[in-house]
DRENMAR-585508 format. One line per 8 residues: number of its first residue (from 1); their letters; for each residue x, y, z of N, C-alpha, C. Coordinates in Angstrom, 2 decimals. Example, Ala and Ser with C-alpha at 12.3 -4.5 7.8 and 13.67 -1.06 7.14 Angstrom:
// DRENMAR-585508
1	AS	13.19 -5.69 7.80 12.30 -4.50 7.80 13.20 -3.30 7.80 | 12.85 -2.25 7.08 13.67 -1.06 7.14 12.90 0.03 7.87
This chain:
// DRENMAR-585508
1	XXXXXXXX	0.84 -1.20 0.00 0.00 0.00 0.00 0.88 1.24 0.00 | 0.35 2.06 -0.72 1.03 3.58 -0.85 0.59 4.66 0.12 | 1.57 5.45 0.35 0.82 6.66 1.19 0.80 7.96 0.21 | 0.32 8.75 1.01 0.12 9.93 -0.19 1.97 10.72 -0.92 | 2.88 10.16 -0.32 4.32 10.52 -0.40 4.96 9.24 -1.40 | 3.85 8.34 -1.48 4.15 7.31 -3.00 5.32 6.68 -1.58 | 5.46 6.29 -1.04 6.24 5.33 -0.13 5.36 4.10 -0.15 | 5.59 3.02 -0.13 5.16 1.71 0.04 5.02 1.31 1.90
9	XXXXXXXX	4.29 0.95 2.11 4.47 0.65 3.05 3.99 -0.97 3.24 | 5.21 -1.53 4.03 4.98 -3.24 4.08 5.34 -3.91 5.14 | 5.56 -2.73 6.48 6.19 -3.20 7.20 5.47 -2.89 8.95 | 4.89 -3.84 10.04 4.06 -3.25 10.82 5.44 -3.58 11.84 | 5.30 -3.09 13.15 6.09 -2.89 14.46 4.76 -2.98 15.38 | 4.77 -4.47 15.89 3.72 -5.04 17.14 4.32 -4.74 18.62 | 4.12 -4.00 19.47 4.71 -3.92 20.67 3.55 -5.03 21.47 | 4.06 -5.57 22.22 3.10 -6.79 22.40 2.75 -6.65 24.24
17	XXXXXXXX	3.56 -6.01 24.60 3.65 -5.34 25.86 4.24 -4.13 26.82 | 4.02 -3.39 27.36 4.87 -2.10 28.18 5.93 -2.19 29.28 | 5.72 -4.01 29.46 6.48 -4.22 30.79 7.97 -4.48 30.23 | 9.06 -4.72 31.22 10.16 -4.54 30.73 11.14 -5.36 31.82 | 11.87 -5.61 31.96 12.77 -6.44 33.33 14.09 -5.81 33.40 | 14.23 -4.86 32.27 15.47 -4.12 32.82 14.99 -2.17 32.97 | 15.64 -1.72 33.29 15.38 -0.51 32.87 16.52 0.76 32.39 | 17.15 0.35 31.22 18.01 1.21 30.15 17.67 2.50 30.29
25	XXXXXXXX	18.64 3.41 30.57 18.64 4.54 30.87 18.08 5.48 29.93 | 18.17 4.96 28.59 18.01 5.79 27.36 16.62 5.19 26.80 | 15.60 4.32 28.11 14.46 4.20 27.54 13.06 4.04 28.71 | 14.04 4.24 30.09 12.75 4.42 31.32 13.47 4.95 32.27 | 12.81 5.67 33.13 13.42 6.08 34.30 14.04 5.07 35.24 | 14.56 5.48 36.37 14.92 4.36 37.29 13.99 3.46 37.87 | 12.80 4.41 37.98 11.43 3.99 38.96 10.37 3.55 37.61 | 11.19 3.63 36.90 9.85 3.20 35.58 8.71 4.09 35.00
33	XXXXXXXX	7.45 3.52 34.82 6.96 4.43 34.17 5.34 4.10 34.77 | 4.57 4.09 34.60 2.89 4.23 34.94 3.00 2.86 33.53 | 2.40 1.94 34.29 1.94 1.11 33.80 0.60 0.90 32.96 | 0.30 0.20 31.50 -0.72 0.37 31.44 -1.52 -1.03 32.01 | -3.02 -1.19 32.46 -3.77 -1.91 33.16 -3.86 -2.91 32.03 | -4.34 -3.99 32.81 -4.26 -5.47 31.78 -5.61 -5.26 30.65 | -6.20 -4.35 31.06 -7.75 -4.78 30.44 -7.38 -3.92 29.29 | -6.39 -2.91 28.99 -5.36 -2.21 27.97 -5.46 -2.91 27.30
41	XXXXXXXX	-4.45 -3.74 27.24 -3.80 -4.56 26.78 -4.34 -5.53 25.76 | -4.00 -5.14 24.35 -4.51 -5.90 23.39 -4.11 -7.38 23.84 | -5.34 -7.93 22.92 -5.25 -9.51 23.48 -4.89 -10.23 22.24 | -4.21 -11.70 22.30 -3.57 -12.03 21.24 -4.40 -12.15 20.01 | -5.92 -12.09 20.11 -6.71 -12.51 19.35 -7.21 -11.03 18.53 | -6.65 -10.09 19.75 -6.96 -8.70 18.91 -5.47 -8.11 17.64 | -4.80 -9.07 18.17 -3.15 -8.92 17.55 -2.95 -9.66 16.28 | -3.58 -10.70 16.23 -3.73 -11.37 15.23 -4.61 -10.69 14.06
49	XXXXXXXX	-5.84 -10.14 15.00 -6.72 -9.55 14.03 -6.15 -8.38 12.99 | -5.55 -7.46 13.62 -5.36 -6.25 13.60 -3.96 -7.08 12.29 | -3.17 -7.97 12.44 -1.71 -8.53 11.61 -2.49 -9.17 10.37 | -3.80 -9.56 10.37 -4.35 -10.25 9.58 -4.95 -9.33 8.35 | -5.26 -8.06 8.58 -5.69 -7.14 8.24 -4.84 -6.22 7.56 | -3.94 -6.34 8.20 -2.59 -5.14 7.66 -2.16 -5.89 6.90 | -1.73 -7.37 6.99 -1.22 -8.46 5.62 -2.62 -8.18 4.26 | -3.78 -8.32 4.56 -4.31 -8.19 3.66 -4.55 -6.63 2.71
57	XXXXXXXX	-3.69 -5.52 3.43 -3.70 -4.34 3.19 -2.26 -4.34 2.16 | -1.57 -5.23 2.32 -0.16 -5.28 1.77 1.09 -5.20 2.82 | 0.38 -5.76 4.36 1.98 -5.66 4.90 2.58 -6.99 5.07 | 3.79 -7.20 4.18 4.45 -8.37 4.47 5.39 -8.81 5.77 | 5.91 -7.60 6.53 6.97 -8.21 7.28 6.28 -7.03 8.68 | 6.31 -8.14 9.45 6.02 -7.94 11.08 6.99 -8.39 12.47 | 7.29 -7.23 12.61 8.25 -7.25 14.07 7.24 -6.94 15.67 | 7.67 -8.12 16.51 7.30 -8.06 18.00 7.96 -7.43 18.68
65	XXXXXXXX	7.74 -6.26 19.20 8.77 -5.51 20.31 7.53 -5.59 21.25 | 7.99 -4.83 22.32 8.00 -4.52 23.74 7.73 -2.89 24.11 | 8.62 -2.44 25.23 8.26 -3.04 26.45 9.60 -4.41 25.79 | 9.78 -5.32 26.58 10.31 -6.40 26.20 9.03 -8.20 26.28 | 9.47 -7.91 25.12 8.24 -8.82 24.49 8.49 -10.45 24.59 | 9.91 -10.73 25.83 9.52 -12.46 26.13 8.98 -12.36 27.66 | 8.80 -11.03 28.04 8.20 -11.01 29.77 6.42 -10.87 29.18 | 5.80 -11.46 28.36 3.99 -11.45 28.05 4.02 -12.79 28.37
73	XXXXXXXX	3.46 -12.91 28.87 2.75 -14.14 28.82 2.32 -15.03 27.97 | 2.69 -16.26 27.53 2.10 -16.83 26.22 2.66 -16.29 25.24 | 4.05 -16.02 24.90 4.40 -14.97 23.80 4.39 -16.42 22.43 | 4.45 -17.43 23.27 5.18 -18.66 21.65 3.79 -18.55 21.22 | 2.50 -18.85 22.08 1.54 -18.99 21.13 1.13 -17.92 20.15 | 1.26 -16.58 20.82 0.92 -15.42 19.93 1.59 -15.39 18.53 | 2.94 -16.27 18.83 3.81 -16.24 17.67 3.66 -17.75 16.48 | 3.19 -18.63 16.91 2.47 -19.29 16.25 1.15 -19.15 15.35
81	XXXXXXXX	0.45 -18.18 16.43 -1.22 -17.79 15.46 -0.49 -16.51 14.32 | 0.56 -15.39 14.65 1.34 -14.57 13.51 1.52 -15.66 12.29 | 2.61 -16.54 12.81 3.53 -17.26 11.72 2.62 -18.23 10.95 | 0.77 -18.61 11.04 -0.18 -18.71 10.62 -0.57 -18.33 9.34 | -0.09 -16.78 9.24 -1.11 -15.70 8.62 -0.23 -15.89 7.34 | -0.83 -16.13 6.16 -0.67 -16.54 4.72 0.07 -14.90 4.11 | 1.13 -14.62 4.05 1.53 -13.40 3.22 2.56 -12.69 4.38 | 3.02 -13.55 5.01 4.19 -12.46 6.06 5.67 -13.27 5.87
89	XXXXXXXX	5.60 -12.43 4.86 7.51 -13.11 4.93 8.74 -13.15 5.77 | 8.12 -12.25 6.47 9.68 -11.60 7.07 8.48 -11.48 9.06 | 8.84 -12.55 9.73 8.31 -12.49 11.41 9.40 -12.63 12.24 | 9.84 -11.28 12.54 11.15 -11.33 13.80 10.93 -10.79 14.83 | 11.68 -10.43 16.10 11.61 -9.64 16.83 12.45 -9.47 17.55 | 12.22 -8.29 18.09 13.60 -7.78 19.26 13.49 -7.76 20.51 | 14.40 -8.25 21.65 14.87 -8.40 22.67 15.69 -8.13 23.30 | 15.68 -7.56 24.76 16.88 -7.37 24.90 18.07 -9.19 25.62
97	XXXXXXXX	17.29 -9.85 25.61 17.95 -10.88 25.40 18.36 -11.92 26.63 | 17.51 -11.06 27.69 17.86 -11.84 29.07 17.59 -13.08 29.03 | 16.02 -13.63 28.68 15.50 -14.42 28.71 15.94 -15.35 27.96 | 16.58 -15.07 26.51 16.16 -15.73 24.97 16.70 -17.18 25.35 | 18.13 -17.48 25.95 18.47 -18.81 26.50 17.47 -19.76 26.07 | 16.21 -18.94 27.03 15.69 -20.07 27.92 14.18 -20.51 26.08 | 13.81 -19.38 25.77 12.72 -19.36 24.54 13.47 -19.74 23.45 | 14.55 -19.09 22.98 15.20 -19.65 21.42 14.59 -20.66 20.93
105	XXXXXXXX	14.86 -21.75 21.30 14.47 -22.86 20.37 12.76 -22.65 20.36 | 12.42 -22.76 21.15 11.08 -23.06 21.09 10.17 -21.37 20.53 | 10.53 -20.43 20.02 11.03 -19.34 19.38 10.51 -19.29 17.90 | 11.70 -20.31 17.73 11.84 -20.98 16.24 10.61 -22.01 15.99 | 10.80 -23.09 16.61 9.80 -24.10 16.67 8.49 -23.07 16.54 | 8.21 -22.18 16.95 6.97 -21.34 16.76 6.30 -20.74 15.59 | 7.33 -20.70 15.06 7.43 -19.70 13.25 8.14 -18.86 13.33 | 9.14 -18.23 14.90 9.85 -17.38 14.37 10.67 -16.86 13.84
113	XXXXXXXX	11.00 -16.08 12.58 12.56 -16.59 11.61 13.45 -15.76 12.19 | 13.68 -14.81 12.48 15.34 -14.25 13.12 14.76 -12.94 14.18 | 15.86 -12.71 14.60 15.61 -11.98 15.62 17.08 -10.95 15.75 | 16.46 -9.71 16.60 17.38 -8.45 17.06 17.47 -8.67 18.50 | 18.46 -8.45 19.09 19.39 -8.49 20.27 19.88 -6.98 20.82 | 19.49 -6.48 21.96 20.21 -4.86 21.99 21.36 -5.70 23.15 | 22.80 -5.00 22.80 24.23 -5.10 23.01 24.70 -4.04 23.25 | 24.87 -2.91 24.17 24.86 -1.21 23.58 26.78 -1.71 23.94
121	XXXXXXXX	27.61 -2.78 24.82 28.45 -2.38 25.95 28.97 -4.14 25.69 | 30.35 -4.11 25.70 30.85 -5.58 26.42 31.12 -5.65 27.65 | 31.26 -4.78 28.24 31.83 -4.33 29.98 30.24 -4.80 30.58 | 30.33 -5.61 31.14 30.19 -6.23 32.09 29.22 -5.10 33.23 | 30.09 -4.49 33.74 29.91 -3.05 34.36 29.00 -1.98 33.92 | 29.87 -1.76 32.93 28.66 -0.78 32.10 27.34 -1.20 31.48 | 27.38 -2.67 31.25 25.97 -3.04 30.92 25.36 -3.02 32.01 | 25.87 -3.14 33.57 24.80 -3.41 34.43 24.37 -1.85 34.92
129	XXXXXXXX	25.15 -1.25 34.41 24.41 0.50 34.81 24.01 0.81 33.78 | 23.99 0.11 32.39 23.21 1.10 31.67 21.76 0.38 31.66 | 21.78 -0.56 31.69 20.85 -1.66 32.23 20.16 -2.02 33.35 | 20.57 -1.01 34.37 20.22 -1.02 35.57 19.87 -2.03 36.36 | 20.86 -3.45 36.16 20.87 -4.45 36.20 21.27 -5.97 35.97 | 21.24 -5.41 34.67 21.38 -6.47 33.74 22.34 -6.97 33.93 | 22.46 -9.14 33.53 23.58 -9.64 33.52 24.25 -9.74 31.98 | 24.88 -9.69 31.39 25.69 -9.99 30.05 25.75 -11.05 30.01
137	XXXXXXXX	26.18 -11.64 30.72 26.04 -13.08 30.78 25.14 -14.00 30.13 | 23.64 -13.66 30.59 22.39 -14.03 29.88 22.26 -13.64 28.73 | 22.81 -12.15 28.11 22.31 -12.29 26.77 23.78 -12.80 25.88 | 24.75 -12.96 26.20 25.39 -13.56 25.42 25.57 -15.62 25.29 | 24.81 -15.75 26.56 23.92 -17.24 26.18 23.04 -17.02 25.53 | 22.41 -15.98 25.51 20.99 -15.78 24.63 21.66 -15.48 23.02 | 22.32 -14.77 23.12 22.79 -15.15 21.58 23.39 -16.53 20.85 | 23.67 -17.20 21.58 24.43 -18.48 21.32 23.05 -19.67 21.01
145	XXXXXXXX	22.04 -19.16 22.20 20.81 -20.30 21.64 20.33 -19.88 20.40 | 20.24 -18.01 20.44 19.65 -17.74 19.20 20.51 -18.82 17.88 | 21.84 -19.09 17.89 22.13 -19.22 16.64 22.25 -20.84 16.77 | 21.98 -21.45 17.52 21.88 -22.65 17.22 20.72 -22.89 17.36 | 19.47 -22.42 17.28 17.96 -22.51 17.20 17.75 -22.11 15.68 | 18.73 -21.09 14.76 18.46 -21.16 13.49 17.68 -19.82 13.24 | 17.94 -18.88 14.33 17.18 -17.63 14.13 17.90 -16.54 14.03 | 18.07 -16.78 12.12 18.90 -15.89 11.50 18.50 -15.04 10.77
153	XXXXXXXX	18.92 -13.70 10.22 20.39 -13.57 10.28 20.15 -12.82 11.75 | 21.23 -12.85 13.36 20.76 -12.52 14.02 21.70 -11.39 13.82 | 20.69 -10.32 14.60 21.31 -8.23 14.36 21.33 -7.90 15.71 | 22.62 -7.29 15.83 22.60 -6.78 17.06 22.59 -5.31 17.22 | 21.40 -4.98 17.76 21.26 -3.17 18.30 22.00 -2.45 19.21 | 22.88 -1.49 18.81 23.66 -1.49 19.57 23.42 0.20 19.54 | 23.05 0.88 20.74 22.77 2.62 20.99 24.33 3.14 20.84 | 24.62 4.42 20.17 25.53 5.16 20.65 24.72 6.67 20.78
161	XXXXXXXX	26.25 6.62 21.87 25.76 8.57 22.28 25.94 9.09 21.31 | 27.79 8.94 20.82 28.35 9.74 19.82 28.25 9.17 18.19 | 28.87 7.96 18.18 29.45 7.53 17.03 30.28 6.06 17.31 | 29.92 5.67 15.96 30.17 3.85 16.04 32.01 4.06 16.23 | 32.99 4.84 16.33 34.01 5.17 16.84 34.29 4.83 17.88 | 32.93 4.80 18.75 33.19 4.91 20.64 33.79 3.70 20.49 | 34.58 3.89 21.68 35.08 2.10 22.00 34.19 1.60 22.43 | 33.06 1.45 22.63 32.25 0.40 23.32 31.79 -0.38 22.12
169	XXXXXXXX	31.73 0.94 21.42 30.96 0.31 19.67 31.26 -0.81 18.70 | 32.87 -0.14 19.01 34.10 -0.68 17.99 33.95 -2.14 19.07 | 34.35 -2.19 20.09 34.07 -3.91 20.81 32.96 -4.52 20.02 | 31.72 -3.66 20.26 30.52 -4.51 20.20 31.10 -5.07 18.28 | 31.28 -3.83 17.93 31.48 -4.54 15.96 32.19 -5.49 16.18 | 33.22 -5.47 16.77 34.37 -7.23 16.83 33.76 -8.26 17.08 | 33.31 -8.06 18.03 32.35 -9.07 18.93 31.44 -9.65 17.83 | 30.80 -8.61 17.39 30.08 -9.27 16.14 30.57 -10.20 14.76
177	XXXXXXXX	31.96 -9.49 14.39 32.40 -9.50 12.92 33.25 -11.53 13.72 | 33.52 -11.76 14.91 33.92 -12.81 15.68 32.82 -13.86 15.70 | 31.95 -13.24 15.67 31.01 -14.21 16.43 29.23 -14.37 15.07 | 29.80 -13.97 13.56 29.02 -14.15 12.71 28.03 -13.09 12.84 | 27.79 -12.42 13.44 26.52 -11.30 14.11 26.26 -10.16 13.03 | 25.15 -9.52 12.63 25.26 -8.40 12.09 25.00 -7.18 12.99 | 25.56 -5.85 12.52 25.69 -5.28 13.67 24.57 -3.89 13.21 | 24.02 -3.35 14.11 23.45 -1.72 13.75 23.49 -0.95 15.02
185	XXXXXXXX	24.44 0.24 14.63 24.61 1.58 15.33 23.32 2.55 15.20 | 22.26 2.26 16.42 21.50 3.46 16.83 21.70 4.66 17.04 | 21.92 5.57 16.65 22.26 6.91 17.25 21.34 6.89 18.40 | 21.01 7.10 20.26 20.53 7.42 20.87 19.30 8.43 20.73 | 17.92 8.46 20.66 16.45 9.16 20.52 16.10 9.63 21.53 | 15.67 10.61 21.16 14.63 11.46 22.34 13.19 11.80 21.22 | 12.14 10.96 21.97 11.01 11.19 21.36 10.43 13.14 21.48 | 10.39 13.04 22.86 10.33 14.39 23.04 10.93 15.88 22.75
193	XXXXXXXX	11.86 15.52 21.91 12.67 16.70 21.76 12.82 16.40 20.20 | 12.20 15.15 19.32 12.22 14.99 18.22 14.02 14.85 17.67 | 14.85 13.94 18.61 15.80 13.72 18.03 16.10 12.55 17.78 | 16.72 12.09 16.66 16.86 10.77 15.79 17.72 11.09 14.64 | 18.37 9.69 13.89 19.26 9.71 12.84 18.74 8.48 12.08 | 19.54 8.53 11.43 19.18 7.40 10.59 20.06 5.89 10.94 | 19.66 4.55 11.05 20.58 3.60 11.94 21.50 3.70 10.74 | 22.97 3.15 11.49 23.74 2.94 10.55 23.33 1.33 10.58
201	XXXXXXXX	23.58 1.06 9.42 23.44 -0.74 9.40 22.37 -1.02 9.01 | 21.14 -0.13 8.72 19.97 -0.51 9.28 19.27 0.65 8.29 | 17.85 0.75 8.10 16.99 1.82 7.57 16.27 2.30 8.11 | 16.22 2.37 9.57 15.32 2.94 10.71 15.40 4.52 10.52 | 14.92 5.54 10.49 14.88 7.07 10.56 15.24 7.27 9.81 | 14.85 6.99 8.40 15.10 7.73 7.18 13.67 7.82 6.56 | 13.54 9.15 6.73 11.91 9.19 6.59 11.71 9.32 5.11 | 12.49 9.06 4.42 12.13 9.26 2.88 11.99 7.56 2.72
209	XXXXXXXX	12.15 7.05 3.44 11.93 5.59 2.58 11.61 4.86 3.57 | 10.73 5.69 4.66 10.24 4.84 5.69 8.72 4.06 5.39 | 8.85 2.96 5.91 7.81 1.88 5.18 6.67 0.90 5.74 | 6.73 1.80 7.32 6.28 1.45 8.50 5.41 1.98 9.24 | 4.27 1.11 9.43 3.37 1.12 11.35 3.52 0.35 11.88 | 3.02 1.10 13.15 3.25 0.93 14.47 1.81 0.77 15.24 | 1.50 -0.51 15.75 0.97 -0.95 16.91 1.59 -0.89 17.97 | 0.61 0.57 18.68 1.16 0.22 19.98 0.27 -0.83 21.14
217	XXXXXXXX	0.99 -1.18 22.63 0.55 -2.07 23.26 -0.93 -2.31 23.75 | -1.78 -0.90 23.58 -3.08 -0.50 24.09 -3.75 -0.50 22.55 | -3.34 -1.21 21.51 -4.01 -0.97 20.07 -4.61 0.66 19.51 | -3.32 1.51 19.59 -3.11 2.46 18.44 -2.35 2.23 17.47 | -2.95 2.35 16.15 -1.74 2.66 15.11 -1.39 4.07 14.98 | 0.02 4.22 14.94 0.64 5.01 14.62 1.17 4.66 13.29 | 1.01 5.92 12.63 2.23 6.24 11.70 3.34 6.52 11.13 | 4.27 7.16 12.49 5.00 7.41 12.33 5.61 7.75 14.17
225	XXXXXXXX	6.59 7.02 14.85 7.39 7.20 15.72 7.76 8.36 16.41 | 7.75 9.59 15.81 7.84 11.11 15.73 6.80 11.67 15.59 | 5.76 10.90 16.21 4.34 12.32 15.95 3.48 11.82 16.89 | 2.95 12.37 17.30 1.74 12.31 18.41 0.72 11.72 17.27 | 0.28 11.70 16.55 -0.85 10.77 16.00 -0.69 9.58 15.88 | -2.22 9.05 16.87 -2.67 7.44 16.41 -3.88 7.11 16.03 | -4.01 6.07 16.29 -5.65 5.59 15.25 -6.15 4.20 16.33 | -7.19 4.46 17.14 -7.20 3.54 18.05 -8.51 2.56 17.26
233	XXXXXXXX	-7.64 1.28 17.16 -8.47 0.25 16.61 -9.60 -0.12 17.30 | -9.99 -0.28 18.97 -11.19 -0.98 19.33 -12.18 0.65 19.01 | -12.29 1.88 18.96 -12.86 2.68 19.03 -13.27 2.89 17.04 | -12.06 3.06 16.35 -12.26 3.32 14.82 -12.30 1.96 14.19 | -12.05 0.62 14.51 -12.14 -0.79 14.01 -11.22 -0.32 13.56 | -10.41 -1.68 12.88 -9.00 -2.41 12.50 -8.90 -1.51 10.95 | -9.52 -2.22 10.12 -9.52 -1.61 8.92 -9.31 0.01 8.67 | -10.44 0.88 9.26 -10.68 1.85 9.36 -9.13 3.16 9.59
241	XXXXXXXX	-8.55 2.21 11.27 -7.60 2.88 11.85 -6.39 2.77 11.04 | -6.10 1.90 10.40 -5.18 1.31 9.49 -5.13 1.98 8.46 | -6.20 2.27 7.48 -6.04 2.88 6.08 -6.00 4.42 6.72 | -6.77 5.03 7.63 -6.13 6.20 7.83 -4.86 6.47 8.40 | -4.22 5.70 9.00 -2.49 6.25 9.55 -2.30 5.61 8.12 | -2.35 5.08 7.35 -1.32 4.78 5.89 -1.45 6.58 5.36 | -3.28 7.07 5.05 -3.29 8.23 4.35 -2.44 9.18 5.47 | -2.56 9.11 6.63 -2.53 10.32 7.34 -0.61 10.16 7.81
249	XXXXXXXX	0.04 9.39 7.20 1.54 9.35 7.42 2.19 10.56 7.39 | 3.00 11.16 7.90 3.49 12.46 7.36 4.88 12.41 7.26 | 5.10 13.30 6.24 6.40 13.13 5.35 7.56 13.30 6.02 | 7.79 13.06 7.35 9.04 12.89 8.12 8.37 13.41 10.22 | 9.63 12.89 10.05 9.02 12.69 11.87 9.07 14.54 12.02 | 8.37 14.11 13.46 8.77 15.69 14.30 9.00 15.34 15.50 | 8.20 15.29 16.58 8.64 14.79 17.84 7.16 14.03 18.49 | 7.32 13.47 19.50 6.09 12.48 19.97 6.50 12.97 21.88
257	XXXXXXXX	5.30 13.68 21.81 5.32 13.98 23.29 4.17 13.40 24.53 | 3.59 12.02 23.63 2.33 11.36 24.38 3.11 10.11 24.49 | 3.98 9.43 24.10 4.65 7.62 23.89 5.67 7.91 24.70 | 6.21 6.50 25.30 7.37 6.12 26.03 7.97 5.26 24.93 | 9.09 4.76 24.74 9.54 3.65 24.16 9.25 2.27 24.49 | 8.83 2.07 25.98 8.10 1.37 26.60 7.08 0.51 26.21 | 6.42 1.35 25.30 4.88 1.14 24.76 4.60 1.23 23.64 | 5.89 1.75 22.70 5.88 2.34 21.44 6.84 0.94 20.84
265	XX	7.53 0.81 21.46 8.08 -0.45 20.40 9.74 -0.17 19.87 | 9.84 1.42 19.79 11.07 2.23 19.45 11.02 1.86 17.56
């Protein structure tokens, strides 16, 4: 499907939940955020609906984010009734990877074909403060099941402040170019202040050839990551909310001062 900027769009971003088990400095406070209530919370049957609809609109490739999207409950089945839907070529998703160890295989066994990993740090240290927690440990078992579960090609997200220069960066690229991995340099976002780049590695924030909605966790589509407009499916129905964020896309971000990353999917 086209938007009025002749862009194709084929590509949806499912946030499947708001909750999270770490809390990354560059995406929740320390104390977190206001939770949304369960009765929010699209249900897998409304997720399916809403993926079933957008495939029949022309979207082929669908990503599961978060919030971190192996702390839902039931995430393999949700990913079984997706990997169902007749016309989705491309079903991955991103994690930050605590868990994956333990899901990988059974991941795969589900329908799911490859997956993103966030890596911002090899230090040990610095992952657990930027992570406010986090062990490395777990996600670099979690990368190891990823690749012997067959969930390829696996990409690793990796934030910089400055530039893929930083030494943390340049590790994480070795680490990768060592260990078969593909790599993408985030430039660090602020929804609120409307700042973003374009990924290196990657085609994220290049609004001329951006090709994407966004389901968020409470069933809005958004159009675009950088704008306060959504389209709430149980209020406008599936169809409805859908063909208007395709018309109502606008020709490059600005800033989004109602979303967390939390809830938005990033």
């Amino acid at each position: 499907m086209l938007d009025k900027y002749n862009r194709t769009l084929n590509y949806l971003r499912i946030s499947v939940t708001d909750r999270c088990n770490l809390r990354c400095t560059y995406c929740m406070p320390e104390g977190g955020v206001p939770m949304l209530s369960h009765s929010d919370i699209l249900s897998f049957e409304e997720i399916f609906a809403v993926t079933q609809e957008a495939v029949n609109m022309g979207i082929d490739k669908v990503r599961i984010t978060g919030g971190e999207p192996l702390v839902r409950k039931g995430i393999l089945a949700l990913i079984k009734m997706l990997a169902n839907i007749k016309g989705i070529k491309d079903l991955s998703m991103t994690t930050n990877g605590i868990f994956l160890e333990e899901f990988a295989e059974d991941l795969k066994n589900s329908g799911l074909h490859r997956i993103n990993i966030s890596l911002d740090t090899l230090d040990p240290e610095k992952f657990k403060a930027i992570t406010r927690g986090g062990d490395i440990n777990k996600v670099k078992a979690g990368i190891i099941a990823a690749k012997k579960a067959g969930l390829s090609p696996i990409k690793i997200n990796c934030v910089i402040n400055n530039s893929k220069e930083d030494d943390d960066a340049k590790q994480v690229k070795q680490f990768c170019i060592d260990n078969n991995l593909d790599v993408r340099f985030i430039h660090q976002m602020n929804l609120k202040t409307g700042h973003f780049a374009i990924v290196e590695g990657g085609d994220g924030g290049d609004c001329e050839r951006c090709n994407r909605l966004r389901l968020t966790a409470d069933g809005k589509i958004k159009p675009c990551l950088f704008n306060n407009m959504e389209f709430d499916i149980r209020k406008m129905g599936i169809k409805e909310a859908l063909q208007i964020a395709v018309n109502q896309k606008p020709e490059c971000g600005s800033f989004n001062g109602i979303n967390h990353f939390n809830n938005i999917g990033g």
